[in-house]
TORDREN-203496 format. One record per residue (C-alpha): residue number from 1; x, y, z; residue in one letter. Coordinates in steps of 0.02 Angstrom, whole numbers, plus 50000, padded with zeros to 5 digits. Layout:
<sites>
+-----+-------+-------+-------+----+
:   i :  east : north :    up : aa :
+-----+-------+-------+-------+----+
: NUM :     X :     Y :     Z :  a :
...
+-----+-------+-------+-------+----+
</sites>
This chain:
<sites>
+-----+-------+-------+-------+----+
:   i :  east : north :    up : aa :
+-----+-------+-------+-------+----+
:   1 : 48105 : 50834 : 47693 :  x :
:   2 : 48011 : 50855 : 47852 :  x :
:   3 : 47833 : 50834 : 47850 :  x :
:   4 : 47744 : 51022 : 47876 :  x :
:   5 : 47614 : 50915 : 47980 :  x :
:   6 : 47687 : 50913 : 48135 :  x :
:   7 : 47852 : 50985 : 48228 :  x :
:   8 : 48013 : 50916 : 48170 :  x :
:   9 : 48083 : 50790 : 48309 :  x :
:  10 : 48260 : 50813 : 48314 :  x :
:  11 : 48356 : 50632 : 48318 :  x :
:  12 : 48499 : 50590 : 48429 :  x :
:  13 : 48632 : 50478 : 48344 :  x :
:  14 : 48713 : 50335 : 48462 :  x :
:  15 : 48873 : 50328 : 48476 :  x :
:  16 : 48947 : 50172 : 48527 :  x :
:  17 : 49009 : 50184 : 48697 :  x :
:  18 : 49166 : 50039 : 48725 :  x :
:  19 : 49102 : 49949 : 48872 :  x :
:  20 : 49230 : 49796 : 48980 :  x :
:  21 : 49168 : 49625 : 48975 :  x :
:  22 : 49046 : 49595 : 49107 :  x :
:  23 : 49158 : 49445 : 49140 :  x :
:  24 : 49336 : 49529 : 49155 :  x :
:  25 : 49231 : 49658 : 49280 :  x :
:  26 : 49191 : 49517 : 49381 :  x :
:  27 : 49359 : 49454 : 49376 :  x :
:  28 : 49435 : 49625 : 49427 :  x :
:  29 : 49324 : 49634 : 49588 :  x :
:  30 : 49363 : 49449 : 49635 :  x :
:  31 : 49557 : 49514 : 49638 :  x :
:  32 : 49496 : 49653 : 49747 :  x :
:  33 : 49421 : 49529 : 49862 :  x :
:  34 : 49610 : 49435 : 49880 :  x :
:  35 : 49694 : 49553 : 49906 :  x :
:  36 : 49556 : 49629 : 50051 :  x :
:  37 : 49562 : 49455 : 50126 :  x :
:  38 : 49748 : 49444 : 50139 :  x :
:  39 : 49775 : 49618 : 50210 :  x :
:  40 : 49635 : 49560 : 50330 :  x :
:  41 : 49702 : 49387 : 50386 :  x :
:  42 : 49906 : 49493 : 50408 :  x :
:  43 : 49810 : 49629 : 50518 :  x :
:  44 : 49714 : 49485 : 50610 :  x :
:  45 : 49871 : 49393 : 50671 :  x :
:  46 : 49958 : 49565 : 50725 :  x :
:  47 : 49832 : 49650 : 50830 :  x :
:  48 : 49844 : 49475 : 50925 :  x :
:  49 : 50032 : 49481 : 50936 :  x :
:  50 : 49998 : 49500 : 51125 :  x :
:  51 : 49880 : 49374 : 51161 :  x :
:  52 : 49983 : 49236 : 51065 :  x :
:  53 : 50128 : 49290 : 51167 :  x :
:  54 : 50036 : 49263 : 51324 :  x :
:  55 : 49966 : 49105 : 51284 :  x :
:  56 : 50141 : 49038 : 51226 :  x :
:  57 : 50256 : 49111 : 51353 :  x :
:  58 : 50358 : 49212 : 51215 :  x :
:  59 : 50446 : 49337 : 51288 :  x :
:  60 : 50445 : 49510 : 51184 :  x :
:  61 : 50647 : 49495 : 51182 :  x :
:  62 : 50630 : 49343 : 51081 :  x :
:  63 : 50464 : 49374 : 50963 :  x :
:  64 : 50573 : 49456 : 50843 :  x :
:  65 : 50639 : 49283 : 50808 :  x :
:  66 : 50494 : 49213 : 50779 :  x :
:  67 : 50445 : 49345 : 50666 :  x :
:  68 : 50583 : 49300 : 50551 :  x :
:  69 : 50546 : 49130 : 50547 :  x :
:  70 : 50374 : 49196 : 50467 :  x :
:  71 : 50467 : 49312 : 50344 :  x :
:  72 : 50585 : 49166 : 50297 :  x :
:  73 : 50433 : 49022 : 50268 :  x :
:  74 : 50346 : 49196 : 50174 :  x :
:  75 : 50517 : 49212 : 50041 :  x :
:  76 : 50513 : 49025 : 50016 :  x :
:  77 : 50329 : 49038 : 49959 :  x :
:  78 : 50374 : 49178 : 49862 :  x :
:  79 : 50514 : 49072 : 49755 :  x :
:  80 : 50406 : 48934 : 49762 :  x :
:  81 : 50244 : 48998 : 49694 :  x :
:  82 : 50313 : 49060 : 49556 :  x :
:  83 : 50362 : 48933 : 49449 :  x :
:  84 : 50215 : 48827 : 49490 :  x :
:  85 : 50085 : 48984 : 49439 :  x :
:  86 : 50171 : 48973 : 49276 :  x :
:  87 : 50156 : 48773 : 49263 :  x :
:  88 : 49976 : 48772 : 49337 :  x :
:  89 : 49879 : 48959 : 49311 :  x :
:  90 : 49878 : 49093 : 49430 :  x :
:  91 : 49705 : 49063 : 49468 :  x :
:  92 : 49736 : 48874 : 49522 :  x :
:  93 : 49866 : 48965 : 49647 :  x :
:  94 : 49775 : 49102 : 49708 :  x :
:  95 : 49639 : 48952 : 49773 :  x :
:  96 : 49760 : 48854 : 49842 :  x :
:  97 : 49867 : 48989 : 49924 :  x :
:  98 : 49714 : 49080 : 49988 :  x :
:  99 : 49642 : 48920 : 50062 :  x :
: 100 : 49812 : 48890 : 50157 :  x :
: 101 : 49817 : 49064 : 50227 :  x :
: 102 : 49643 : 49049 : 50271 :  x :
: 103 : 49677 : 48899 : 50368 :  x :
: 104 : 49849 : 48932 : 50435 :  x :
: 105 : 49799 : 49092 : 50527 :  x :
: 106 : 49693 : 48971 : 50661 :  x :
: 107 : 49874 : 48911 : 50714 :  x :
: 108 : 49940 : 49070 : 50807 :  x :
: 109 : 49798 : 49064 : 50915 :  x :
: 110 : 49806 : 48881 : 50929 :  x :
: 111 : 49981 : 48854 : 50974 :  x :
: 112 : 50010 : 48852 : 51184 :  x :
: 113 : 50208 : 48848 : 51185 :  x :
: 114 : 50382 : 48902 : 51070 :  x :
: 115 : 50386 : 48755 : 50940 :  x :
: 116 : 50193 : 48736 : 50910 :  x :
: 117 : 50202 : 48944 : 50882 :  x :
: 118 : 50362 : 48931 : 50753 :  x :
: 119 : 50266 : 48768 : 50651 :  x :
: 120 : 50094 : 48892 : 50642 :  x :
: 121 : 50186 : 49033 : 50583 :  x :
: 122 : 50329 : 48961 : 50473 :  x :
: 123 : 50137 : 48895 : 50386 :  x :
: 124 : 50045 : 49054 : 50384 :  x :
: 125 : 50220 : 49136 : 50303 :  x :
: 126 : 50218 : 49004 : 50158 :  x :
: 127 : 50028 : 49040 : 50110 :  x :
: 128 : 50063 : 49224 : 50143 :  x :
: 129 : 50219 : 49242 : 50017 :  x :
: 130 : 50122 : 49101 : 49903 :  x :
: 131 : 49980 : 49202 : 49880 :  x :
: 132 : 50079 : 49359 : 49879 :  x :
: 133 : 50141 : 49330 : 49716 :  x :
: 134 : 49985 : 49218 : 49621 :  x :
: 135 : 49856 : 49365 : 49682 :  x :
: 136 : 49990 : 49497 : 49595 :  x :
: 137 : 50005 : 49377 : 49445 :  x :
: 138 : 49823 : 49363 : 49439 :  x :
: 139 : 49801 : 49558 : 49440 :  x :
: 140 : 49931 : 49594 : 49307 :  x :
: 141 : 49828 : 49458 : 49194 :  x :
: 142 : 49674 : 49576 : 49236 :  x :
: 143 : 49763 : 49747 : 49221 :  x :
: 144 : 49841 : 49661 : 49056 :  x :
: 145 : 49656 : 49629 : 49004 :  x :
: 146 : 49567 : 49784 : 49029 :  x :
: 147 : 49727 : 49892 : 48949 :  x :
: 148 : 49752 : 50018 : 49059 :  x :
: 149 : 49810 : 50044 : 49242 :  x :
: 150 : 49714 : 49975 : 49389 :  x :
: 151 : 49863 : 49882 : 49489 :  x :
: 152 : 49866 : 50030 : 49630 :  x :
: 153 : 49698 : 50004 : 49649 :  x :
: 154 : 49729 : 49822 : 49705 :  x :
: 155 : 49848 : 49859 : 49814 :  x :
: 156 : 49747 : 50002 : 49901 :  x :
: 157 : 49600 : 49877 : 49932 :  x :
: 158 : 49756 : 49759 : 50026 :  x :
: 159 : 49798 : 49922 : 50132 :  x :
: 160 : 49596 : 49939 : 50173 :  x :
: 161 : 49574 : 49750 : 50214 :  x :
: 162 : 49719 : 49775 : 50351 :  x :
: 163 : 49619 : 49928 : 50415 :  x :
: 164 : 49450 : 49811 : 50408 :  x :
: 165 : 49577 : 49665 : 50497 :  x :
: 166 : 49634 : 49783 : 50630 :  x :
: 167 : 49465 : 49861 : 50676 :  x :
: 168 : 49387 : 49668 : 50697 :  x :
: 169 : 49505 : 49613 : 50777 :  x :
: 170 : 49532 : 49756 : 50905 :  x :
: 171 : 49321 : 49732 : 50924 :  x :
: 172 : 49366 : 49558 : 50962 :  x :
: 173 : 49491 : 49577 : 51098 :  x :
: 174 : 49366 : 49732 : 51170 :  x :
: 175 : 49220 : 49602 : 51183 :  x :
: 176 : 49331 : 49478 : 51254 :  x :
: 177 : 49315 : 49329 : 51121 :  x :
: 178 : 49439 : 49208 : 51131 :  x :
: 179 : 49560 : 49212 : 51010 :  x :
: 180 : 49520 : 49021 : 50923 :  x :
: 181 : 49364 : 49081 : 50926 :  x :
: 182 : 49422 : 49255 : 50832 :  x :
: 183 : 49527 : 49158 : 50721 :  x :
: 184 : 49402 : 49017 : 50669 :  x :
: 185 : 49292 : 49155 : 50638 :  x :
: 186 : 49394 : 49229 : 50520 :  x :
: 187 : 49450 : 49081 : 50437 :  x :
: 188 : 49293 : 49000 : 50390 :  x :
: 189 : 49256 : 49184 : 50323 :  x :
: 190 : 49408 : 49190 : 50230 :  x :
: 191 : 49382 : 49014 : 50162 :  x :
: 192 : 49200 : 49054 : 50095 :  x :
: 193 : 49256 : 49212 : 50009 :  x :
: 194 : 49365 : 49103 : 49899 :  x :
: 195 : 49252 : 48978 : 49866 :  x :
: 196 : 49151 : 49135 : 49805 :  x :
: 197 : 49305 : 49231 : 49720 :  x :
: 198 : 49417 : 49106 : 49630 :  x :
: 199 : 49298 : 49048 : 49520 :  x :
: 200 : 49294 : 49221 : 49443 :  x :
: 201 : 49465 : 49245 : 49424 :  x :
: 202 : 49543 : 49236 : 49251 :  x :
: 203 : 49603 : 49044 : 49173 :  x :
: 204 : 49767 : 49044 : 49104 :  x :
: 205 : 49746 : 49015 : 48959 :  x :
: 206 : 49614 : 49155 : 48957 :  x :
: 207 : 49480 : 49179 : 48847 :  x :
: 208 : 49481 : 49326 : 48737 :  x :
: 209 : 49350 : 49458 : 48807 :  x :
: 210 : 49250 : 49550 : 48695 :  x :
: 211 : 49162 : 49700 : 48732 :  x :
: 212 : 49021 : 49799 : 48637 :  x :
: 213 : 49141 : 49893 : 48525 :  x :
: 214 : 49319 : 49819 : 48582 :  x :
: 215 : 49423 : 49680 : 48599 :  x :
: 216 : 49515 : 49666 : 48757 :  x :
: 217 : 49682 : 49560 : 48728 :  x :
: 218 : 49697 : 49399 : 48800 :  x :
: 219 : 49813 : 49307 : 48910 :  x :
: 220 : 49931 : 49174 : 48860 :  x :
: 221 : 49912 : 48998 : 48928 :  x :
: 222 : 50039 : 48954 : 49038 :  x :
: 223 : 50143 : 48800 : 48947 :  x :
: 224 : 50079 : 48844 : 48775 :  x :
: 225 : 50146 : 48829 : 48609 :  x :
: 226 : 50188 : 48997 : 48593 :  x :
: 227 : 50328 : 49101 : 48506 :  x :
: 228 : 50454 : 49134 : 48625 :  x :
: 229 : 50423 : 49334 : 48655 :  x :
: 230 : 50599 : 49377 : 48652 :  x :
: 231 : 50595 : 49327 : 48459 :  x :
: 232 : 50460 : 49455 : 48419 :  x :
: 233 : 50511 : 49626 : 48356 :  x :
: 234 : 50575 : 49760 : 48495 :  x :
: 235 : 50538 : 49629 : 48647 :  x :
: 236 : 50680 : 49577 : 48759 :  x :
: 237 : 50805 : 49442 : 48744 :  x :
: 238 : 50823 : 49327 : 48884 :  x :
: 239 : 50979 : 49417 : 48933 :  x :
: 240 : 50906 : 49588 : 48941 :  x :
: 241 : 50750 : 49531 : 49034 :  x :
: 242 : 50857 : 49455 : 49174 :  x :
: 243 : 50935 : 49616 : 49198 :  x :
: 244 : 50783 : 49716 : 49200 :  x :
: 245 : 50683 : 49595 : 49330 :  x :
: 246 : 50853 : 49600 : 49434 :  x :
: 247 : 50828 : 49819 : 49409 :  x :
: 248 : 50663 : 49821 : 49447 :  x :
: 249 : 50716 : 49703 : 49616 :  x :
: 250 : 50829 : 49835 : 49667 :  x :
: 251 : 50725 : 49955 : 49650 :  x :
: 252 : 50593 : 49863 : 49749 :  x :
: 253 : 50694 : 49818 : 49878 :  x :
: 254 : 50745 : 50023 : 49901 :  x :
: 255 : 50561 : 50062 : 49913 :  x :
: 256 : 50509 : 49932 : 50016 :  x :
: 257 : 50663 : 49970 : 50164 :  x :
: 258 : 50586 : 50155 : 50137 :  x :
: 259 : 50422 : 50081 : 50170 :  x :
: 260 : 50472 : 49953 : 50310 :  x :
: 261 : 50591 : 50097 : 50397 :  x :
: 262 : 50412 : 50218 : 50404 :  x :
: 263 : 50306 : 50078 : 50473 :  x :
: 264 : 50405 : 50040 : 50607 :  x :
: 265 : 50499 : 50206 : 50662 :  x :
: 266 : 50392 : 50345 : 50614 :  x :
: 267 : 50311 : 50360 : 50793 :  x :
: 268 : 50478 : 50336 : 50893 :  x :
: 269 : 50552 : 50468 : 50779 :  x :
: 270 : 50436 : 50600 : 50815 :  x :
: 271 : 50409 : 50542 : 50990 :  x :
: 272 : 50595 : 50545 : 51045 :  x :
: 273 : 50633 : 50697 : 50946 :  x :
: 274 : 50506 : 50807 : 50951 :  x :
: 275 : 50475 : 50742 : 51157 :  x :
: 276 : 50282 : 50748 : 51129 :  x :
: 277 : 50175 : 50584 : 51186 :  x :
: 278 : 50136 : 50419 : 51131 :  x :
: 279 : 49948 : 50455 : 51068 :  x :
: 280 : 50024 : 50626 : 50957 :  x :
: 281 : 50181 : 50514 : 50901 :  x :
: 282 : 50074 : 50399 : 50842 :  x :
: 283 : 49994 : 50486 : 50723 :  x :
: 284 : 50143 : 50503 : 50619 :  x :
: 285 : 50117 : 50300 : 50571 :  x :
: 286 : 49925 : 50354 : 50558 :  x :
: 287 : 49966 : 50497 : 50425 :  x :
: 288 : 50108 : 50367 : 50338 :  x :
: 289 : 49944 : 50240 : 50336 :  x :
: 290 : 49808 : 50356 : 50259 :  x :
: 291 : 49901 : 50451 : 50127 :  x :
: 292 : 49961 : 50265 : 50085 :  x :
: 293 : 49820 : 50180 : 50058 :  x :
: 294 : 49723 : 50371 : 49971 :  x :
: 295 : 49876 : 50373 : 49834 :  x :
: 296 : 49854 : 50199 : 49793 :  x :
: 297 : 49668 : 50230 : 49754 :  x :
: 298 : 49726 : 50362 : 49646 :  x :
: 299 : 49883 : 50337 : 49556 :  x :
: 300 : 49809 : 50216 : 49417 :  x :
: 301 : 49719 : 50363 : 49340 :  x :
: 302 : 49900 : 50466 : 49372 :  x :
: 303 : 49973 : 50304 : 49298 :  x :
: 304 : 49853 : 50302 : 49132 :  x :
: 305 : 49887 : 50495 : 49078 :  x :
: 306 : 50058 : 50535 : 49131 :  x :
: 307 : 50143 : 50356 : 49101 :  x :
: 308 : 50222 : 50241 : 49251 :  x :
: 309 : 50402 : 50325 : 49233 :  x :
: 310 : 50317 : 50492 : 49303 :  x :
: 311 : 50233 : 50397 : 49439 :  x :
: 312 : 50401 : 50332 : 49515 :  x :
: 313 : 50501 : 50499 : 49452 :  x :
: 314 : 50383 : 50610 : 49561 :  x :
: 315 : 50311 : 50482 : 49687 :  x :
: 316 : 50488 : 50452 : 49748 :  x :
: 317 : 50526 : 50642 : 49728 :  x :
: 318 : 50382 : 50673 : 49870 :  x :
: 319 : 50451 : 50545 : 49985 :  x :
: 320 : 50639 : 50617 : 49984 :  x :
: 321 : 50539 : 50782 : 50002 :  x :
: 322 : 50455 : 50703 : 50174 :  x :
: 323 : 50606 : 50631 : 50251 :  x :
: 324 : 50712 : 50783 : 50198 :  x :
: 325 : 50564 : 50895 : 50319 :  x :
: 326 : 50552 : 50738 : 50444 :  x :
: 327 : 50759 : 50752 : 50457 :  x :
: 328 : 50770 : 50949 : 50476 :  x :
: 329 : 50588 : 51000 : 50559 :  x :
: 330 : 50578 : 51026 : 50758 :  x :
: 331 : 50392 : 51067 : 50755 :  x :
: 332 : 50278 : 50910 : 50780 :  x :
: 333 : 50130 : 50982 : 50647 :  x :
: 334 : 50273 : 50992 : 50494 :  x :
: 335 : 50348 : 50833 : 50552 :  x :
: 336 : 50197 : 50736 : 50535 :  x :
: 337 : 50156 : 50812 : 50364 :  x :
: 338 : 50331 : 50754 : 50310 :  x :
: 339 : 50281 : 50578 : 50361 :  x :
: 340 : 50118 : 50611 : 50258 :  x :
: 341 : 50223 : 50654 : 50106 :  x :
: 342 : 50308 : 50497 : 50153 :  x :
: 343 : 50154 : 50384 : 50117 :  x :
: 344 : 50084 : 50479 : 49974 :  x :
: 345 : 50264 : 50475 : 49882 :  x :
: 346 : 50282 : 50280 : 49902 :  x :
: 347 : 50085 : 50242 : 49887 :  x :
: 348 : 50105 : 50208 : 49686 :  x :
: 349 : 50279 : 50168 : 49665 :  x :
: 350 : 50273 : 49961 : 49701 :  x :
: 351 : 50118 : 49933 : 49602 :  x :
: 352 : 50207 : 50010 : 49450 :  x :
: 353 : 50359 : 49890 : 49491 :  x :
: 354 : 50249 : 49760 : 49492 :  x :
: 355 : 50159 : 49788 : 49329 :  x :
: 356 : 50317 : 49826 : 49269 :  x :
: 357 : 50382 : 49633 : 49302 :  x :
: 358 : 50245 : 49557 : 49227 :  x :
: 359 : 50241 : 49635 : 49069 :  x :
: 360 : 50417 : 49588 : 49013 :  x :
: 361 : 50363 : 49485 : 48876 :  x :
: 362 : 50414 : 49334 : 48938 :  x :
: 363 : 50270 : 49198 : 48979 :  x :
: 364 : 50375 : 49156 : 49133 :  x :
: 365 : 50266 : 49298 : 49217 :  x :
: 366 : 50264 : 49241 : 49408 :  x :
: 367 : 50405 : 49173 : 49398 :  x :
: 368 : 50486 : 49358 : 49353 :  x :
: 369 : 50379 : 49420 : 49470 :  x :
: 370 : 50434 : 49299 : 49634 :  x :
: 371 : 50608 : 49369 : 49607 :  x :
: 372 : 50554 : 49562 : 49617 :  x :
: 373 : 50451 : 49479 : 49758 :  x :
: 374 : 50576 : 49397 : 49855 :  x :
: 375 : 50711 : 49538 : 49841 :  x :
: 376 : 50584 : 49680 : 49878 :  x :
: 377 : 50530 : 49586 : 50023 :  x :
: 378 : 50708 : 49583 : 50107 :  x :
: 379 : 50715 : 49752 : 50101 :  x :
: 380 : 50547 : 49763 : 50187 :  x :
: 381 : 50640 : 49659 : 50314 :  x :
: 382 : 50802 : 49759 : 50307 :  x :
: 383 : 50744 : 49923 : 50335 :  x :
: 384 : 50680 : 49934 : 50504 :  x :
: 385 : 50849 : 49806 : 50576 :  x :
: 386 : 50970 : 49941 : 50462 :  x :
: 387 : 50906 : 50105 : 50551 :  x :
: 388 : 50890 : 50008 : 50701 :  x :
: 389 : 51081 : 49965 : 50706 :  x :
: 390 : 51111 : 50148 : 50679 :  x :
: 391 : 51035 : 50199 : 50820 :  x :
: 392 : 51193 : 50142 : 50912 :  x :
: 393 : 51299 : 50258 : 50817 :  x :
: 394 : 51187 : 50403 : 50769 :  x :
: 395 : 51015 : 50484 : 50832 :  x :
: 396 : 50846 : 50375 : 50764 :  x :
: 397 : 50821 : 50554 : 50657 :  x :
: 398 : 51012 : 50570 : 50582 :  x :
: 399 : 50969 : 50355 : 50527 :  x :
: 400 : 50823 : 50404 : 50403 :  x :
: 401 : 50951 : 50513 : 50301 :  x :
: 402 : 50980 : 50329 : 50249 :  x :
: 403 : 50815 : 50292 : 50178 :  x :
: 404 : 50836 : 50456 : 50082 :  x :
: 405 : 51000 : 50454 : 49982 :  x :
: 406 : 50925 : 50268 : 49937 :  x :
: 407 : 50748 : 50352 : 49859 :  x :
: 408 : 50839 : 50474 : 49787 :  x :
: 409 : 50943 : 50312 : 49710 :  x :
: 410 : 50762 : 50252 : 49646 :  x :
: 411 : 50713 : 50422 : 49550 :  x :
: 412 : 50884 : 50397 : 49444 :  x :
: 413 : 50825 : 50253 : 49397 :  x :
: 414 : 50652 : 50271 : 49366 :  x :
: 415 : 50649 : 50266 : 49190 :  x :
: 416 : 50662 : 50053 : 49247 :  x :
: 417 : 50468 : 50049 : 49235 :  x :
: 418 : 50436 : 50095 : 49066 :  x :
: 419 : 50353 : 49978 : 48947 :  x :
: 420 : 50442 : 49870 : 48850 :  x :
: 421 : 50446 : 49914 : 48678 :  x :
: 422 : 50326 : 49832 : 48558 :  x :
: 423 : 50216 : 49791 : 48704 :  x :
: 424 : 50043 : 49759 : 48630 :  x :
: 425 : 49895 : 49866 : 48751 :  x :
: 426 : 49730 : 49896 : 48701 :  x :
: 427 : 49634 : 50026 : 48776 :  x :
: 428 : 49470 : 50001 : 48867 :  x :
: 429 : 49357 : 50154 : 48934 :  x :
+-----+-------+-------+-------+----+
</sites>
């Protein structure tokens, strides 16, 4: 009974609120920090595309080839890493990977003629494809961790260090730094970060976090004595996990030529077929960039409440919507809206591949992950050379229908993305 003295003081009952591990937080923003610093360090090396080719003597005609032999050292890191994350822990590769391509972007600037250029880039691909697949590795550990979405997320802070990486570097060339200078800059910066980062990351194998009210599963060690996965109730067999990592390649490497085709045609599209000028055409790639890197900030909440399936059902939906305005508009304001839709459509549909791949039961994670990697990444590569070689049959607008019966390939098939069954998720608010 309440005392007739006084006022009665109402009482408030606490309610445990589930908190994440400070720990695991800490973890989660030294991914964030990777994948910032690699976006950076790519951005840094192409807004000096010209100077390098200046201080070399490559001729544009013949940077292409070089380019490639970047993209080639960058799938061999991919293939390589892979394995050895598994042997060694993600977070031992992420160091080492992100100290090479903290080094290796010096060489660009360093190298004055054709063979010291192809050595310094053939070694900035290898750390780039290297740490490519730990820093992904590392995230799905994390993502694993806190039990629900926050892959996108990763990849939109990538997409913001390239914006961070452009902006420097285009400061740098305005104040008329020299570009060792630039670079050496960048690379001691790059270097400390990691010395500040890695030792945040999560060790394979990782310790179990636990939070104020709940238990955040933990990560298997890489080489333990486990239970092969594929023996536990409704995993996959060996046999059925191949197929799906080779599925979920496929349908990487349809997004990605999407992806690769946008980035490098979008402004010659509208510029040659809508006639308007380079600074207006070039806003197509802008609106392709923004609504990019804005989905990708947003699609792990999309992600948690309507499942990954949706996320690739409707994101690739949107894009076929895009190029199907891009291929029939002829006024410039729709057009670039399509190539908006574009970006937003694609923006979540690789992280979900990607989360997909390392959740496949298997505790051969990056090396499931390097394939999806590796295939993806040729169709990155493929995409701009395919329409490009159709320009000699067909008009640059007529290519994209390309790109479009291929997404429209991907939302069959989106249904590649779903969970395995009997995968074990806790949930963390």
């Amino acid at each position: 009974m309440p005392s007739r003295a006084g006022p009665i003081v109402g009482t408030v009952e606490r309610v445990p609120v589930p908190t994440v591990d400070r720990r695991l937080r800490l973890a989660r923003a030294a991914v964030f920090a990777v994948f910032a610093l690699n976006g950076c360090l790519l951005a840094l090396w192409v807004v000096h595309i010209p100077a390098v080719c200046d201080r070399t003597g490559i001729a544009k005609s013949t940077l292409g080839s070089f380019i490639l032999i970047l993209a080639g050292a960058a799938l061999i890191g991919m293939r390589i890493s892979g394995p050895l994350a598994d042997r060694f822990g993600s977070r031992t590769m992420v160091a080492v990977a992100a100290c090479l391509i903290s080094v290796t972007v010096i060489g660009p600037g360093l190298a004055t003629g054709p063979v010291g250029l192809a050595i310094a880039l053939a070694c900035f691909g290898f750390g780039n494809g290297a740490l490519d697949v730990s820093m992904n590795t590392q995230a799905v550990h994390v993502e694993r961790a806190y039990g629900r979405p926050v892959m996108s997320a990763f990849h939109a802070l990538f997409s913001g260090g390239g914006l961070l990486g452009s902006l420097a570097g285009a400061a740098a060339l305005r104040a008329g730094m020299d570009i060792r200078l630039t670079l050496t800059i960048a690379a001691a910066a790059g270097l400390g970060l990691v010395a500040a980062a890695v030792p945040l990351l999560l060790r394979e194998p990782g310790t179990e976090f636990v939070s104020d009210t709940v238990e955040i599963a933990s990560v298997p060690a890489s080489g333990a004595a486990v239970s092969d996965p594929g023996d536990a109730p409704g995993a996959l067999r060996a046999s059925d996990r191949t197929k799906k990592v080779f599925g979920l390649a496929a349908v990487a490497f349809i997004c990605l030529l999407t992806e690769g085709a946008a980035a490098d045609w979008s402004a010659l599209q509208v510029r040659d077929h809508l006639g308007t000028d380079e600074a207006t055409a070039a806003l197509a790639f802008a609106g392709f960039s923004c609504t990019m890197t804005a989905g990708r900030f947003a699609t792990d909440r999309l992600a948690g409440a309507f499942g990954p399936v949706a996320v690739v059902r409707y994101g690739t939906l949107i894009c076929a919507g895009g190029l199907t305005v891009i291929l029939a508009s002829v006024w410039t304001p729709l057009t670039l809206l399509g190539w908006a839709c574009v970006g937003l459509g694609l923006s979540g549909v690789i992280p979900q591949i990607f989360t997909a791949a390392g959740n496949l039961g298997s505790v051969t994670v990056a090396t499931d992950m390097s394939r999806v990697f590796s295939i993806g990444y040729l169709g990155l590569l493929a995409g701009p050379a395919l329409i490009g070689w159709l320009t000699a049959i067909v008009p640059l607008t007529a290519a994209l229908a390309v790109p479009l019966v291929a997404i429209l390939v991907c939302e069959r098939f989106a249904g590649i993305v779903a969970p395995v069954p009997g995968e074990r998720r806790r949930a963390v608010t």
